[in-house]
C-alpha positions as CSV (number, residue, x, y, z in Angstrom):
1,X,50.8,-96.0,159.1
2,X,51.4,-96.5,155.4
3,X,48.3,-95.0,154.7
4,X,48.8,-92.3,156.4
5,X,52.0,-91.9,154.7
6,X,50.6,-91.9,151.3
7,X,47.6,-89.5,151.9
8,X,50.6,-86.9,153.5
9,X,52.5,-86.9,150.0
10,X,49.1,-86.8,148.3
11,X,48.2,-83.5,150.2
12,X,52.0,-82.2,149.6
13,X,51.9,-82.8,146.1
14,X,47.8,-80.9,145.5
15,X,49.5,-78.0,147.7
16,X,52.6,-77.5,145.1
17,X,50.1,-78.3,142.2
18,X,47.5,-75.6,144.1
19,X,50.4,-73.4,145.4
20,X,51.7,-73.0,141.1
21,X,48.1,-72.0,139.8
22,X,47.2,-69.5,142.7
23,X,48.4,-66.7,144.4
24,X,49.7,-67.4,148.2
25,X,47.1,-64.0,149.2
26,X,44.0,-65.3,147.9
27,X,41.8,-67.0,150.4
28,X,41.1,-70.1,148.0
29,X,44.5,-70.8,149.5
30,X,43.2,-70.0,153.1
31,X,40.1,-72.4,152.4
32,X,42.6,-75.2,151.4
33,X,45.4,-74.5,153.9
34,X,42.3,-74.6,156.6
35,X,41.2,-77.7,155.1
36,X,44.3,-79.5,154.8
37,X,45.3,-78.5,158.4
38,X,41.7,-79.8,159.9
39,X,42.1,-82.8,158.0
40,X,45.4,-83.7,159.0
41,X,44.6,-82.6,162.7
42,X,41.6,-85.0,162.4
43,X,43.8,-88.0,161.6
44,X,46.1,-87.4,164.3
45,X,43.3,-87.6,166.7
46,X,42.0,-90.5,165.1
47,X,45.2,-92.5,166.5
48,X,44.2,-91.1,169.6
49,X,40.0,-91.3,170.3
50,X,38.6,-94.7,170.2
51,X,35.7,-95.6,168.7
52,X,33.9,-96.6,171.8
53,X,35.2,-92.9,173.4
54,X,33.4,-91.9,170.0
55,X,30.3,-93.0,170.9
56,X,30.1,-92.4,174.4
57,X,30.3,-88.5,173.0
58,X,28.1,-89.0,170.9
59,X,25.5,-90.3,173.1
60,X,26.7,-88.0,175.7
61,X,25.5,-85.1,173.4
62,X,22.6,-86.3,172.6
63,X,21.4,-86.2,176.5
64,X,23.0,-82.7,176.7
65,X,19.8,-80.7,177.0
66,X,17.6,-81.0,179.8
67,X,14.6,-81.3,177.4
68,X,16.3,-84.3,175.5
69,X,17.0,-85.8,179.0
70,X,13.1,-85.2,180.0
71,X,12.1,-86.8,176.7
72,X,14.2,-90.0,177.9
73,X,13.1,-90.9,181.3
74,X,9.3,-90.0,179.9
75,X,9.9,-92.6,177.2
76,X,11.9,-94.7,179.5
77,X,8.9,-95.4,182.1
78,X,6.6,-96.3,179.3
79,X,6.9,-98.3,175.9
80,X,6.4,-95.4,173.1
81,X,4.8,-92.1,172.8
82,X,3.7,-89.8,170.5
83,X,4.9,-86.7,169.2
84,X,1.5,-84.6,169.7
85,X,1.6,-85.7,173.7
86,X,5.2,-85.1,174.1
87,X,4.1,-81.1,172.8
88,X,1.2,-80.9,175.1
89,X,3.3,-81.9,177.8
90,X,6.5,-79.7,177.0
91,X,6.0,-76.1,177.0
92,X,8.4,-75.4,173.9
93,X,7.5,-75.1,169.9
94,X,6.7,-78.0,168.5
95,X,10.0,-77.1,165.6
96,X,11.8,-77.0,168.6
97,X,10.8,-80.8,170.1
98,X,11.5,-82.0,166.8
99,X,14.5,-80.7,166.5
100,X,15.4,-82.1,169.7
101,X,13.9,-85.4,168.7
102,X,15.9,-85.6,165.6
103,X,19.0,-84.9,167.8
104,X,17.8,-88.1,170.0
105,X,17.0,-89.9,166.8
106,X,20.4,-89.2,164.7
107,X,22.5,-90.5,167.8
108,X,20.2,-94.0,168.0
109,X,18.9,-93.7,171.6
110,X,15.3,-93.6,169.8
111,X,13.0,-94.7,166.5
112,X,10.2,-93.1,165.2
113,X,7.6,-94.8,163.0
114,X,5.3,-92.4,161.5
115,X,1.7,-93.5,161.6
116,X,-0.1,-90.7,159.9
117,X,-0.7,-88.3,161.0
118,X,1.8,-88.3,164.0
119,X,5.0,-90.1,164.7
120,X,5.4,-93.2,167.5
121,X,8.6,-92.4,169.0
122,X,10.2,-95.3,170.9
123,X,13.5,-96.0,172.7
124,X,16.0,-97.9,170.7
125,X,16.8,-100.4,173.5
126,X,19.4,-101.9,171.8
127,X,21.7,-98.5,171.8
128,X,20.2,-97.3,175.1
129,X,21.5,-100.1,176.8
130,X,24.6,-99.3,175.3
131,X,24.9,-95.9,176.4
132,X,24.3,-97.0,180.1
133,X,27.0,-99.2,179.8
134,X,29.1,-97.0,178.0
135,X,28.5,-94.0,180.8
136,X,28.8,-96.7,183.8
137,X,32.3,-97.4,182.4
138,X,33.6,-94.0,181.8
139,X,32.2,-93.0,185.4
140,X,33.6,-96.0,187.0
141,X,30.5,-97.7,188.4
């Protein structure tokens, strides 16, 4: 609480400094009055979403494109695959499947280890395992 406190003040004293050197109109002030608002809305919510909620939505994201889910369960009934087979067997661009890979990647639920020229992409069992249990307890099962 005295943290938060502290960083309040600090944001009311850089708005009088910022208010004194520029115009109310401008929108630099709009940038920083956005800013300050977001941020300050931000750490409100922090009091509020724990960090298991967190990652529940962030893992709940991840698996929120059917294509993402497909990529899953395929990887799911077999130890790893490779990028080239996953595009043969997905009728999208292959930019697109990476960028749905990366998506899958960047939230944990899988690892890629690039053996030139393709990429070996694996689930991360450690974090899937995870998310099951995170989505069995927010479902209640």
């Amino acid at each position: 609480m005295k943290k938060r406190i502290c960083f309040i003040c600090l944001v009311k004293q850089v708005r009088i400094i910022f208010i004194k050197k520029t115009d109310l109109n401008t929108p630099a002030y709009d940038i920083f009055y956005t800013f300050v608002r977001n941020l300050t809305n931000s750490m409100k919510l922090n009091n509020v979403i724990s960090p298991q909620q967190e990652r529940t939505a962030r893992y709940a994201k991840a698996l929120g494109h059917p294509v993402r889910m497909y990529v899953m369960e395929l990887l799911s009934n077999q130890s790893c695959c490779y990028s080239g087979d996953l595009s043969e067997e997905l009728p999208i661009a292959k930019s697109t499947l990476s960028q749905h890979l990366k998506e899958l990647k960047d939230a944990g639920l899988i690892q890629g280890e690039i053996e030139s020229p393709r990429i070996k992409y694996c689930i991360n069992k450690e974090n899937w395992n995870e998310a099951k249990s995170l989505f069995n307890q927010f479902l209640g099962t």
